[in-house]
VEXDREN-2710 file (C-alpha; in Angstrom, 1 decimal):
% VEXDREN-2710
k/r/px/py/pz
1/UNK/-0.3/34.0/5.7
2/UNK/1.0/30.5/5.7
3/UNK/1.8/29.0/2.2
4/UNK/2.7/25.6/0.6
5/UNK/5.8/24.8/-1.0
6/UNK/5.2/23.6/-4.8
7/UNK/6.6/19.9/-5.7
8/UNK/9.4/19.7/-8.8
9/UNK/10.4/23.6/-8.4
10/UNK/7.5/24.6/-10.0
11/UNK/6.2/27.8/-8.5
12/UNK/3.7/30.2/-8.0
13/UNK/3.5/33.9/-7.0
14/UNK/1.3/34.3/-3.9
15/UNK/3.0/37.6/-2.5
16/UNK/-0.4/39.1/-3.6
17/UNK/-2.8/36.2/-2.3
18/UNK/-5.4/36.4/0.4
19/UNK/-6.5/34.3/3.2
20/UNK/-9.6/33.6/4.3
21/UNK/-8.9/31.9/7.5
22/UNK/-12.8/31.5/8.2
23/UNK/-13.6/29.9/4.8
24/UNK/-10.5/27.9/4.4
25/UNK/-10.6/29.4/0.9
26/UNK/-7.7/31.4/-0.5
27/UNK/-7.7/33.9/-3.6
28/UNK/-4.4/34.2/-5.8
29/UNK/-4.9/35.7/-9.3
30/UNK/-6.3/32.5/-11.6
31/UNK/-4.4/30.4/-8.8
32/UNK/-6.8/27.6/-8.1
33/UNK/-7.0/26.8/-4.3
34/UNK/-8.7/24.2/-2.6
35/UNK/-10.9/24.4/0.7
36/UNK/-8.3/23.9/3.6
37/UNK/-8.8/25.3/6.5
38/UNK/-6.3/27.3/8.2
39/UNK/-3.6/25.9/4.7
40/UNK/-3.2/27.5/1.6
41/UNK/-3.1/24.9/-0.9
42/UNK/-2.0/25.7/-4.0
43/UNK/-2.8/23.5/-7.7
44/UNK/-1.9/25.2/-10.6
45/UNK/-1.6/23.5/-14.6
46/UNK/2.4/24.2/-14.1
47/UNK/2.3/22.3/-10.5
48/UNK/0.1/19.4/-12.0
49/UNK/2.5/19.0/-15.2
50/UNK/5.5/19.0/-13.5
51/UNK/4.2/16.1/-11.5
52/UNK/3.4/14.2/-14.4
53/UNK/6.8/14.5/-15.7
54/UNK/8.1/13.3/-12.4
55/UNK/5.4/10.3/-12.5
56/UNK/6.5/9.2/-16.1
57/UNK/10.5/9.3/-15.1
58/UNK/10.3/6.8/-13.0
59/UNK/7.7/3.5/-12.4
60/UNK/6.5/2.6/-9.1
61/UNK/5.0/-1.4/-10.9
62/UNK/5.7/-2.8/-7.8
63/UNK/6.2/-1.3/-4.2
64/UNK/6.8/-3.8/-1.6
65/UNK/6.5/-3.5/2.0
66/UNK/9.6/-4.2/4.2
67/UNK/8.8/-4.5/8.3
68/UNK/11.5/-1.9/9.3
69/UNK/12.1/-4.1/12.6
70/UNK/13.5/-6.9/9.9
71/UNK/17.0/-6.9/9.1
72/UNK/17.0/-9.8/7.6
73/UNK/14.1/-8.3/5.4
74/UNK/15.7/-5.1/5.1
75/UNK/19.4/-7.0/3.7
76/UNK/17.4/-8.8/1.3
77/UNK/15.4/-6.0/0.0
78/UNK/18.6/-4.5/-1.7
79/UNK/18.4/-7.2/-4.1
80/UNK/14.9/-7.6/-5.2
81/UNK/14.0/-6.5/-8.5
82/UNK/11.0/-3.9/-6.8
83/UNK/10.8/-0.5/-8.3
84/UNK/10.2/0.7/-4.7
85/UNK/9.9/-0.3/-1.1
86/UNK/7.8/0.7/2.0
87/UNK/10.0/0.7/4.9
88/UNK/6.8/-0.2/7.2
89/UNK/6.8/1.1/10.9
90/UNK/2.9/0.9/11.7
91/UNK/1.2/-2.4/10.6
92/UNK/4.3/-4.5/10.3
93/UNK/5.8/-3.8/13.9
94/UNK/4.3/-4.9/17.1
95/UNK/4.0/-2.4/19.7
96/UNK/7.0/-3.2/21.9
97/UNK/9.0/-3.2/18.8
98/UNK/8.6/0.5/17.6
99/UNK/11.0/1.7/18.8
100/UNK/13.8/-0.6/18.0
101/UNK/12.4/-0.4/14.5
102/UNK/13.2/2.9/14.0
103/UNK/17.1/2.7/15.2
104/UNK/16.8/-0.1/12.7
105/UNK/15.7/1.0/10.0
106/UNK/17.6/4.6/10.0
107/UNK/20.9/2.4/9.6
108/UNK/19.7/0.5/7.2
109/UNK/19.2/3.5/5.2
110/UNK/22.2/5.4/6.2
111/UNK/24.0/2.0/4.8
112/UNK/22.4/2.7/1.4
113/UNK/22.7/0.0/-1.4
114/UNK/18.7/0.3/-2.2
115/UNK/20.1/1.7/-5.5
116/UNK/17.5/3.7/-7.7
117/UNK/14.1/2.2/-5.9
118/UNK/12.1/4.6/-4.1
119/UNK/12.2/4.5/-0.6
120/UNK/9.3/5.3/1.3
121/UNK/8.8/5.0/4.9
122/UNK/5.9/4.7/6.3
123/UNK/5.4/5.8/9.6
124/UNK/2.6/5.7/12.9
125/UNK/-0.5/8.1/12.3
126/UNK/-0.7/11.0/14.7
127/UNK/-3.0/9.3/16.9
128/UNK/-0.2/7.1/18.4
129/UNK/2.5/7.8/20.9
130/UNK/5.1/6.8/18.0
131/UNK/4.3/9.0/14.7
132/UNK/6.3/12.2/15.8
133/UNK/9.5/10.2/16.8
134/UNK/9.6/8.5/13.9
135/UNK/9.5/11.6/11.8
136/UNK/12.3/12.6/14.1
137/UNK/14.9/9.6/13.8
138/UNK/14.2/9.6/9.7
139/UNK/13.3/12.8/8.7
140/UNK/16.7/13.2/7.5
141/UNK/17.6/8.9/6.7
142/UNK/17.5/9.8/2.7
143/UNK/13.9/8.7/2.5
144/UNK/12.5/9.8/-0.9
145/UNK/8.9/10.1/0.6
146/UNK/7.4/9.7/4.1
147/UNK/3.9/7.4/3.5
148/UNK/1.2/8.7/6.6
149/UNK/-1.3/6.0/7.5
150/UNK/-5.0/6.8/7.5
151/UNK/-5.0/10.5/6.1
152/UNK/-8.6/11.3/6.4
153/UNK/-7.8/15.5/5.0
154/UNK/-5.5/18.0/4.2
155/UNK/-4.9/19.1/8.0
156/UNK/-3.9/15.4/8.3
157/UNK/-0.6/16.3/5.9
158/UNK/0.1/19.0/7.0
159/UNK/0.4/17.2/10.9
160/UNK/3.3/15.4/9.1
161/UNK/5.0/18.1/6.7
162/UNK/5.1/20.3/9.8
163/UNK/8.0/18.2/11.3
164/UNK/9.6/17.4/8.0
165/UNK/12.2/19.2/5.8
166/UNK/10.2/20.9/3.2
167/UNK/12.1/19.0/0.0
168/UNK/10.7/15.5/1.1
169/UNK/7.2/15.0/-0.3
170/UNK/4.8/12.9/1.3
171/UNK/2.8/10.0/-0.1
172/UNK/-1.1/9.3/1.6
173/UNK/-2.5/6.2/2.7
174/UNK/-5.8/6.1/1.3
175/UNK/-7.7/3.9/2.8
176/UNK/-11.0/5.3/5.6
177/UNK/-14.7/6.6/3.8
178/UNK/-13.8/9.9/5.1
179/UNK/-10.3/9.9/3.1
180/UNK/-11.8/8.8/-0.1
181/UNK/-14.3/11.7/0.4
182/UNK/-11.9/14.2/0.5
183/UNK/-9.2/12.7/-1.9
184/UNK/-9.5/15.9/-4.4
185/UNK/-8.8/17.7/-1.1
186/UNK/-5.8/15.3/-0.2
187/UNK/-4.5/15.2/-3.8
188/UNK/-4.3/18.7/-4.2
189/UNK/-2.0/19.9/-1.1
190/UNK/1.6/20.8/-2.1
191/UNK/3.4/18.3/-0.8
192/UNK/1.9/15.1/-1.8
193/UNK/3.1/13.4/-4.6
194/UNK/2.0/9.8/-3.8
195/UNK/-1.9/7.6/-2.6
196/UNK/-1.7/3.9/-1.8
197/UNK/-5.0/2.6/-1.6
198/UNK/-5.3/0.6/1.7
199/UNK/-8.2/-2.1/0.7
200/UNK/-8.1/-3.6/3.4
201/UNK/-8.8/-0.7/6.3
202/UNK/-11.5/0.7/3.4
203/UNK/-13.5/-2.9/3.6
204/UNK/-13.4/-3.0/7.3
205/UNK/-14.2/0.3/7.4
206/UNK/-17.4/-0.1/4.4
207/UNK/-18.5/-3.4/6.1
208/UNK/-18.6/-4.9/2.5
209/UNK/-17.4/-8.4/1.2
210/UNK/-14.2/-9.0/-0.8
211/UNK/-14.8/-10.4/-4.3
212/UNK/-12.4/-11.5/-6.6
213/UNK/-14.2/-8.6/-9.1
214/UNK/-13.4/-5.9/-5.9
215/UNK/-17.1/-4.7/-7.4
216/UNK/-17.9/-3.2/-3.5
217/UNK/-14.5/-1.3/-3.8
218/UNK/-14.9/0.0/-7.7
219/UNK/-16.4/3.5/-6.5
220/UNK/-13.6/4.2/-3.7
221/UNK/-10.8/3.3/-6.5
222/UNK/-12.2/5.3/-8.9
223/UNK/-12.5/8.2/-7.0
224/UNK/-9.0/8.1/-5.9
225/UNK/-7.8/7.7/-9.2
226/UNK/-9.9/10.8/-10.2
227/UNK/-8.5/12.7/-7.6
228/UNK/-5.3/11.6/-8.5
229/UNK/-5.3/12.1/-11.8
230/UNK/-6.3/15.6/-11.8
231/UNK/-3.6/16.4/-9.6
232/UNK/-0.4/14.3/-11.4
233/UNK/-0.4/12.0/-8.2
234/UNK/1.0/8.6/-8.4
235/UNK/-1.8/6.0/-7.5
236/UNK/-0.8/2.8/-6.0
237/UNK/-3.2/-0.1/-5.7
238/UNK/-3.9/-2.0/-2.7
239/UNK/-2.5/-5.5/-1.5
240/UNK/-3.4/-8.8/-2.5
241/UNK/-3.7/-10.9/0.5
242/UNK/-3.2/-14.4/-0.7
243/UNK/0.6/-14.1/-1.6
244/UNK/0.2/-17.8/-3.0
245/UNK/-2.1/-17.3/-5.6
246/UNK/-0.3/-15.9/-8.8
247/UNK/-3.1/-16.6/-11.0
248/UNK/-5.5/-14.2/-8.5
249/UNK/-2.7/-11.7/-8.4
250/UNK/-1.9/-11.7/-12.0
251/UNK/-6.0/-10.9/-12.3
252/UNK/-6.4/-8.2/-9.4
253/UNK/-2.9/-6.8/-10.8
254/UNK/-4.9/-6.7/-14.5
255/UNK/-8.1/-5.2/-13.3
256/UNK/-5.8/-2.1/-11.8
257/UNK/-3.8/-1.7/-14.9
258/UNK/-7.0/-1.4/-16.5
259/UNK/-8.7/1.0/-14.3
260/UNK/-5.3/3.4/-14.5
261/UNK/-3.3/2.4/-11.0
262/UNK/0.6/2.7/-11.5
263/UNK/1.5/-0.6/-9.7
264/UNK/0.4/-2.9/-6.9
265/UNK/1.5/-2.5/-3.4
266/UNK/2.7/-5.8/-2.6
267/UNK/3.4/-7.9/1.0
268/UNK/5.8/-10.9/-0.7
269/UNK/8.5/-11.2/-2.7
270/UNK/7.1/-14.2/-4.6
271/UNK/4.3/-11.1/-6.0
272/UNK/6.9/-8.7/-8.0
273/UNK/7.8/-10.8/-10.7
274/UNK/3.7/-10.4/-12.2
275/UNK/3.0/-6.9/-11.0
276/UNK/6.3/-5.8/-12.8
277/UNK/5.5/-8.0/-15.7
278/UNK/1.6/-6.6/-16.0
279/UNK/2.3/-2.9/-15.4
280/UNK/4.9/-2.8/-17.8
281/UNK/4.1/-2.0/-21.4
282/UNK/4.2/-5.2/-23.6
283/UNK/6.3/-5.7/-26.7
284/UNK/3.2/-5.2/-28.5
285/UNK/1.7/-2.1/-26.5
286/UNK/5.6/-0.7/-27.8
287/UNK/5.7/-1.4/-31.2
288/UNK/2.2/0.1/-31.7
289/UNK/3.3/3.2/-30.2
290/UNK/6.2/3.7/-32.6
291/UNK/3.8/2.8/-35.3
292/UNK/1.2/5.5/-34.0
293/UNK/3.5/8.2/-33.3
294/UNK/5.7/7.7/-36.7
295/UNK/1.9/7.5/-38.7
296/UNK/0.7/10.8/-36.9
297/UNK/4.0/12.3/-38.2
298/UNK/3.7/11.1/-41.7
299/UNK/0.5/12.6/-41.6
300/UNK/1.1/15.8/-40.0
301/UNK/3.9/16.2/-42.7
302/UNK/1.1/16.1/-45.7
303/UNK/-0.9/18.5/-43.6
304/UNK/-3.2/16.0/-42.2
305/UNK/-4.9/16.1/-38.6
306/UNK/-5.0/12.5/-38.6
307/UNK/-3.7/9.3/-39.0
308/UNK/-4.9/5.7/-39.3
309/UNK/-3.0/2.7/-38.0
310/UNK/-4.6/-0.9/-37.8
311/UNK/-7.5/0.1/-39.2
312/UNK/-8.0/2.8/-36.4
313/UNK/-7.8/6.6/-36.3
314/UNK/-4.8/7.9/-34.8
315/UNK/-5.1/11.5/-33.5
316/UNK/-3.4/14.1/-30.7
317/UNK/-4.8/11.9/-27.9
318/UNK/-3.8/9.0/-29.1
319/UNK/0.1/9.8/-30.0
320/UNK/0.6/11.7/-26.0
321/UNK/-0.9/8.2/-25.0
322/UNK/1.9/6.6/-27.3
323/UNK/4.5/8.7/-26.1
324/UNK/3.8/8.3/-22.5
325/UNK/3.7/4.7/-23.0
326/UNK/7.1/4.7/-24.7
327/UNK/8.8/6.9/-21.4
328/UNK/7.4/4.7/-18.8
329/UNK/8.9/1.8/-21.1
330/UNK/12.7/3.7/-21.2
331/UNK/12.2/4.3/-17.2
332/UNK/11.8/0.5/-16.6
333/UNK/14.4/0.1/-18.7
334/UNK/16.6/2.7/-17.2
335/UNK/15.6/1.1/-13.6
336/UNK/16.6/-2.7/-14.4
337/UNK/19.8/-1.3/-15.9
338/UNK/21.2/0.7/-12.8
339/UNK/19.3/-3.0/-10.2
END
């Protein structure tokens, strides 16, 4: 019986659980498991809650990608204000560079001074001649995640966690039809804590137009938001390709705000400044928090259910949205501090 490791050191008893290699299915008490052929996959309310503690400690606003063949790139990424950085292998390196990239980029992380950004590498998909060295010069660089290109299932992970050290969690690409399709499947393994939506592969690979309202794109966002949601997954938009263009940026960065993304993936520096600035909380989006969470209080004091604040009924929902706004508001805080 093979069985996954659970993120955050939440865990599950499985001494008793069955599998069902034929199905894919497996049984484990009120255990939920996902169809996986060949994988136990494990999501339980503990697993899912620790990590949405994990998501809320620290912000991923902005996550830049870095060529790892750049050291030039690499030096000045240690001083952007980024809350965390793709070490790129795939896209951002040409062929005969690969492997020079990877000798570069594993001292660039043994040097360190990337503080308290996240540092995810992403590396070739298995259907190269490069993805399983990579693994092997970085596995053990300090990398808080490894990021796998084109995961199209579960069987896709567990390609990568099968060379890595089972404490390093891995983050999807997002970004074929057939990936989309199977993000609950994707979202619920073990060992990933992270999607970035790749908007660019998924339009290719749909055939549709890009808009400046991404309307051909809002059902594939949606559903990896869903599937990330249910499984307290971070959710990274994709890129927006004309690095020039604050005032497109600022509106794409908006519109995923909106839709419930935790940041923009980003391919210049010139972009952090406005995805920081619009997946930030505002001073107002603060204050109203306080004011909603010291109302529902007061109320709960003279044994009322609810509250009302600007005119507008304040009730459970409402304050856990406050009081997640108001820890993702200390983590940036906490993060620009320690930069």
């Amino acid at each position: 019986m093979r069985t996954g490791n659970l993120v955050n050191g939440a865990r599950v008893d499985v001494h008793e659980a069955q599998d069902f290699e034929d199905s894919g299915f497996l049984q484990c008490g009120n255990v939920i498991l996902a169809n996986c052929p060949g994988y136990m996959v494990l999501s339980t309310p503990e697993r899912r809650k620790a990590r949405i503690m994990d998501h809320t400690a620290r912000p991923y606003r902005s996550v830049l990608y870095i060529p790892g063949s750049k050291e030039r790139a690499l030096k000045k990424a240690r001083e952007l204000p980024v809350d965390a950085i793709i070490f790129d292998l795939e896209d951002a390196v040409a062929a005969e560079e690969k492997v020079n990239a990877r000798a570069t980029l594993a001292a660039a992380l043994a040097a360190g001074g990337f503080g308290d950004r996240a540092k995810i590498v992403r590396i070739n998909g298995f259907d190269t001649d490069w993805a399983s060295d990579d693994v092997a010069a970085l596995a053990n660089s300090g990398a808080d995640a490894f990021l796998l290109p084109k995961v199209n299932n579960a069987l896709d992970i567990k390609q990568l966690t099968d060379l890595l050290p089972k404490d390093i969690p891995v983050w999807a690409m997002m970004e074929t039809p057939r990936g989309v399709i199977n993000a609950m499947e994707i979202a619920a393994h073990p060992r990933v804590t992270g999607f970035v939506a790749g908007t660019n592969d998924l339009a290719k690979d749909l055939g549709c137009r890009f808009r400046p309202d991404r309307l051909p794109l809002m059902t594939s966002l949606q559903m990896l938001l869903l599937a990330a949601r249910s499984q307290g997954v971070v959710c990274i938009d994709g890129v927006f390709n004309a690095f020039k263009d604050e005032h497109g940026l600022r509106s794409e960065c908006e519109q995923g705000r909106d839709l419930g993304f935790d940041g923009k993936t980003l391919i210049h520096p010139a972009q952090v400044a406005v995805a920081n600035e619009v997946f930030a909380p505002s001073a107002d989006e603060v204050d109203l928090a306080q004011r909603q969470i010291e109302a529902f209080e007061a109320a709960k004091a003279d044994g009322q259910g609810v509250a009302v604040v600007d005119g507008r009924i304040v009730e459970n929902l409402h304050v856990a949205t406050a009081r997640a706004t108001l820890a993702k508001a200390a983590a940036i805080a906490a993060l620009e501090m320690a930069q």
